[in-house]
C-alpha positions as CSV (number, residue, x, y, z in Angstrom):
1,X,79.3,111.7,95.3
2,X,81.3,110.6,92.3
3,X,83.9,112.7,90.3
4,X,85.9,112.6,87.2
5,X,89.3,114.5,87.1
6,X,91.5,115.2,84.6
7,X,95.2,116.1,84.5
8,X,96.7,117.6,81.5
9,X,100.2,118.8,81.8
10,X,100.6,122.7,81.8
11,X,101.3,124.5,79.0
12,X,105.1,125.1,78.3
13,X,105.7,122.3,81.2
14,X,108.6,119.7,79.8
15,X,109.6,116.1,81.1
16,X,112.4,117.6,83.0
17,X,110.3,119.8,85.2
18,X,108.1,116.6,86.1
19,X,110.7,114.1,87.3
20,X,111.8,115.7,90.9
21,X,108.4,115.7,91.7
22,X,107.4,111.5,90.1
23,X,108.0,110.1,93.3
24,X,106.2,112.1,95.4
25,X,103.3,111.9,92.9
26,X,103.1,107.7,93.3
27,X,103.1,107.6,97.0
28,X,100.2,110.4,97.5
29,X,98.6,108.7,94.4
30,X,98.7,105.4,96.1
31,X,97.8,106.7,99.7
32,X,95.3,108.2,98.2
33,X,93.6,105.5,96.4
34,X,94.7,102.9,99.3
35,X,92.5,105.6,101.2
36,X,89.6,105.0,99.8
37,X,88.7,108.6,98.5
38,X,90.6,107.9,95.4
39,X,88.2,104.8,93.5
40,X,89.9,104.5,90.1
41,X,93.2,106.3,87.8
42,X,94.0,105.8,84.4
43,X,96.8,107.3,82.4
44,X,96.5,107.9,78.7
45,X,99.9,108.7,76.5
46,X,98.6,110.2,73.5
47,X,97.2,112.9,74.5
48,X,98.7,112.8,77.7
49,X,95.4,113.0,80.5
50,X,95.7,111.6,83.9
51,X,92.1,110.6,84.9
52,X,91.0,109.9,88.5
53,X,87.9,109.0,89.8
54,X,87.3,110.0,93.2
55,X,84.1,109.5,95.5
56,X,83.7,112.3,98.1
57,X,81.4,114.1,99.6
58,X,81.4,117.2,98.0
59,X,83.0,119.2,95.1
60,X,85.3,121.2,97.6
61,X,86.6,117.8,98.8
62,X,87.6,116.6,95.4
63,X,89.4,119.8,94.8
64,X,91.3,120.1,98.6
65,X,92.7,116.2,97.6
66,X,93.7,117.1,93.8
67,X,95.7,120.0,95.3
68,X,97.8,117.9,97.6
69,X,99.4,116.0,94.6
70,X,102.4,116.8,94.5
71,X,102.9,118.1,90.7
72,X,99.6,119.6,90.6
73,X,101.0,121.6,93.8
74,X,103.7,122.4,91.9
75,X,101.9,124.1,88.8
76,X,102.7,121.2,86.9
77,X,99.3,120.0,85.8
78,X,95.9,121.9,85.1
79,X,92.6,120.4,85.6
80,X,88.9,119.7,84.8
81,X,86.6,118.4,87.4
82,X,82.8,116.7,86.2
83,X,80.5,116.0,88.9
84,X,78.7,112.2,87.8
85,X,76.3,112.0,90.3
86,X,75.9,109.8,93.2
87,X,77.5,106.6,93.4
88,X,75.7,103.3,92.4
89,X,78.1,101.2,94.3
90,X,78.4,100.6,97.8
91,X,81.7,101.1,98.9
92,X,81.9,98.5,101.5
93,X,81.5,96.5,98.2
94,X,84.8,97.6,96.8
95,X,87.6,95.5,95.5
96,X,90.1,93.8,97.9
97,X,93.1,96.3,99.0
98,X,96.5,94.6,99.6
99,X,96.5,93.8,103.0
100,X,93.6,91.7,102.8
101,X,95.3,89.4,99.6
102,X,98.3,88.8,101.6
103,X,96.5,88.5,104.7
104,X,95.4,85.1,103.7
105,X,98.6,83.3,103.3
106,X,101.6,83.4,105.5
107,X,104.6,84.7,103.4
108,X,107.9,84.6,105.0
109,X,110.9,86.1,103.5
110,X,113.9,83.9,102.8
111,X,117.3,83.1,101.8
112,X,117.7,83.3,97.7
113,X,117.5,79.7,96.8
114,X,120.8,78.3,95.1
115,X,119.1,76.1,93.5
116,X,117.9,78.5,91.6
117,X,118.4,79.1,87.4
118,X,119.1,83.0,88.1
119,X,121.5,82.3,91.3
120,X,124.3,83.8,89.2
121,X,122.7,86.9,88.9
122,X,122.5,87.0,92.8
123,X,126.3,88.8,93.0
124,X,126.2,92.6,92.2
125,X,122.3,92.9,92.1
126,X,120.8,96.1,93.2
127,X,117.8,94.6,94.3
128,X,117.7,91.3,95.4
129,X,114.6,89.4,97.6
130,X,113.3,86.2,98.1
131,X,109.8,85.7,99.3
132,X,108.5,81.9,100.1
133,X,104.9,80.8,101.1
134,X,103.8,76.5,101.5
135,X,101.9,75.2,98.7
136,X,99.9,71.6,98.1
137,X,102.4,69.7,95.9
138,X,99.2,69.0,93.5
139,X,100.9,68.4,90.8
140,X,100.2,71.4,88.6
141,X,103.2,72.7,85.9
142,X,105.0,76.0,87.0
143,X,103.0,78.0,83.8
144,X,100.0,77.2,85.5
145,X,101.4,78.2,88.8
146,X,102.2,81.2,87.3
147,X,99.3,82.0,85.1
148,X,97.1,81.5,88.7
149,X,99.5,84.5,90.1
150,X,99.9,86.8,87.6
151,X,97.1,86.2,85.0
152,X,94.4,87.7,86.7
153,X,95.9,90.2,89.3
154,X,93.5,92.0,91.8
155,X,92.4,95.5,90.8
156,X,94.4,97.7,93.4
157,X,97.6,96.0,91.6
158,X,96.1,96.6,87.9
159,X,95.8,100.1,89.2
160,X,99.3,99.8,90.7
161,X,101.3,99.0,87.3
162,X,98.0,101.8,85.6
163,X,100.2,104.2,88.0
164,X,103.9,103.2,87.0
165,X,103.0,102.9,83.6
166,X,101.8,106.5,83.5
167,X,104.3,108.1,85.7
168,X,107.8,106.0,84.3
169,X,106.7,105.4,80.6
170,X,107.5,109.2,79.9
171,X,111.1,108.3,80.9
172,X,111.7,105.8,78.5
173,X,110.8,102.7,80.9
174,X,108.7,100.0,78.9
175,X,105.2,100.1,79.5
176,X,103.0,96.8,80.5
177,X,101.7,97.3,77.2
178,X,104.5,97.6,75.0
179,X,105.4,94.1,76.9
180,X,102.8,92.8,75.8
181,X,102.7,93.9,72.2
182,X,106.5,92.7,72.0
183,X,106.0,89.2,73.0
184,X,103.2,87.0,71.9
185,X,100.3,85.4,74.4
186,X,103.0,82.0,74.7
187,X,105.9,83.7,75.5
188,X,104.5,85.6,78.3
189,X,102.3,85.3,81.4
190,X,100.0,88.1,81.5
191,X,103.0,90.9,80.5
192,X,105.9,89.5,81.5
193,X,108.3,87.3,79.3
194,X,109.1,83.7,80.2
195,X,112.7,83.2,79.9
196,X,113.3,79.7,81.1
197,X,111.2,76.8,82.1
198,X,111.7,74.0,84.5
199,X,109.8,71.1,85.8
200,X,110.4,73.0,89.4
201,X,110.9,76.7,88.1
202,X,109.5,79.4,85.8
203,X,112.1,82.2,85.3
204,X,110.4,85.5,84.2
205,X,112.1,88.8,83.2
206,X,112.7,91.6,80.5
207,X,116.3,93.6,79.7
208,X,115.9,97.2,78.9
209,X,118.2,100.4,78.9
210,X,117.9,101.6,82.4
211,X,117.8,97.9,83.9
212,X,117.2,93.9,83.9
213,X,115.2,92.4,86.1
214,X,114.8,88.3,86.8
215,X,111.6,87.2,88.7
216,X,112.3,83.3,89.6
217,X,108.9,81.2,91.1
218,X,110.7,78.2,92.5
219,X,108.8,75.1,93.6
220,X,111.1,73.3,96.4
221,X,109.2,69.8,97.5
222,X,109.5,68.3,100.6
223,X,108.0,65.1,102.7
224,X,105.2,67.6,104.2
225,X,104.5,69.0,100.4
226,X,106.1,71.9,98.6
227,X,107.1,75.5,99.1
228,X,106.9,78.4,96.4
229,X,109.7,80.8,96.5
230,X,109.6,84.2,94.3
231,X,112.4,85.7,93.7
232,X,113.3,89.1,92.6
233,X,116.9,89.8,90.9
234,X,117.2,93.8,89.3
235,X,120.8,94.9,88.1
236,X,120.5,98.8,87.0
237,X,122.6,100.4,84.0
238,X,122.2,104.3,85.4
239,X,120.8,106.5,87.2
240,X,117.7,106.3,85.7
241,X,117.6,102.6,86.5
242,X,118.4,102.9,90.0
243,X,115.9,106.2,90.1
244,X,113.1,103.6,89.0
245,X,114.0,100.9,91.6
246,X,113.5,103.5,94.7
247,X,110.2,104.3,93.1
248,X,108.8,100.9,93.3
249,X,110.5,99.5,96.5
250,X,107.5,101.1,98.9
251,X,105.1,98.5,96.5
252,X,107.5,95.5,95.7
253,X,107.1,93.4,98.7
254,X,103.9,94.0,98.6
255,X,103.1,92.6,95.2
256,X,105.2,89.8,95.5
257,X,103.7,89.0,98.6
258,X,100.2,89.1,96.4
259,X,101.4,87.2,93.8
260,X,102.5,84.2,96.0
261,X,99.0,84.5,97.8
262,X,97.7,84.3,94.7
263,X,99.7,81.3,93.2
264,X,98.4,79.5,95.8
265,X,95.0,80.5,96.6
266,X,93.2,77.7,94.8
267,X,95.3,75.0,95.9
């Protein structure tokens, strides 16, 4: 059976009261949804509704997994539960989860290149990766490397950024969609702003007041074809900042991993 649920913050609740618990709320979110009970979530700003979609078995079900989030545990949220009937869709026809995008290409982690345009942001970083998976050397220009990996993401990792966006915009972290409306289609790919442009590398990032991040997609070539490298570069500015980077370092491998699977999964 399918449900709609909707979260509204309790009355007399402030920001303050919510943030102890915004961890906590993205990992049983995303276990949730990972899970399979949990089918859809949406956040909305103005009003502020959380919406989930879940497909269970019975009303009691939907109401036993709403009470295990954490700020609805915590009397931080009130809610309204629809029953929509039975489901139309199979769920063995569901979109791809994580492990089966990454599955599909061998990603290593690897040195940082220093080759690299952001090497000099390596020093002092609070977060600092490098991810690498072999590519056909076919010619194509790092944009349109890039637009194959981020410009039409999977759904679990639309849902993913639907989740940080909801949970981390409150706190004065920039939205995917304020990114977007603050950069025009060409000076983007998909959200993120293009800051520098090679022949062999496509440097992405964005500056804010809790943090900077660089995201690097290096093409290395070699006699036996080429080798794509993503790397991730975050300096922080506060607590705030490095608040934020805990949050999302359970899902950042795991999203690099699926952008490089999907940079290369039509070569």
């Amino acid at each position: 059976m399918k449900f709609l649920v909707l979260l509204t913050p309790a009355e007399g609740k402030m920001i303050e009261d919510f943030k102890p618990h915004m961890v906590p709320e993205i990992e049983a979110v995303w276990t949730s949804y990972l899970g399979d009970e949990l089918r859809e979530f949406y956040f909305s700003k103005d009003p502020q509704i959380v919406t989930l979609i879940y497909e269970l078995p019975a009303l009691e079900a939907v109401h036993h997994a709403v009470d295990a989030l954490p700020m609805v545990e915590a009397g931080l949220l009130d809610r309204q539960v629809v029953h929509l009937g039975r489901s139309t869709r199979s769920r063995r026809c569901s979109p791809s989860r994580p492990a089966d995008v990454t599955r599909r290409r061998s990603v290593r982690h690897v040195a940082p290149p220093s080759e690299s345009m952001i090497h000099d942001w390596y020093a002092g970083a609070f977060l600092l990766d490098s991810y690498a998976v072999t590519a056909a050397d076919d010619g194509a220009t790092m944009r349109a490397i890039a637009e194959r990996a981020l410009g039409s993401p999977p759904g679990w990792f639309k849902g993913l950024m639907s989740l940080r966006d909801g949970i981390m915009g409150p706190l004065g972290v920039r939205t995917s969609n304020d990114l977007r409306r603050i950069r025009g289609n060409g000076e983007r790919i998909d959200f993120v702003p293009v800051l520098g442009e090679s022949a062999d590398e496509l440097v992405l990032g964005e500056d804010d007041s809790h943090l900077d991040f660089r995201l690097s997609l290096l093409r290395r070539r070699g006699p036996d074809g080429a080798r794509l490298i993503a790397t991730t570069v975050v300096r922080t500015h506060n607590r705030p900042g490095r608040a934020y980077i805990h949050v999302i370092r359970p899902f950042h491998v795991l999203v690099v991993r699926a952008t490089l699977a999907g940079a290369v999964a039509q070569t």
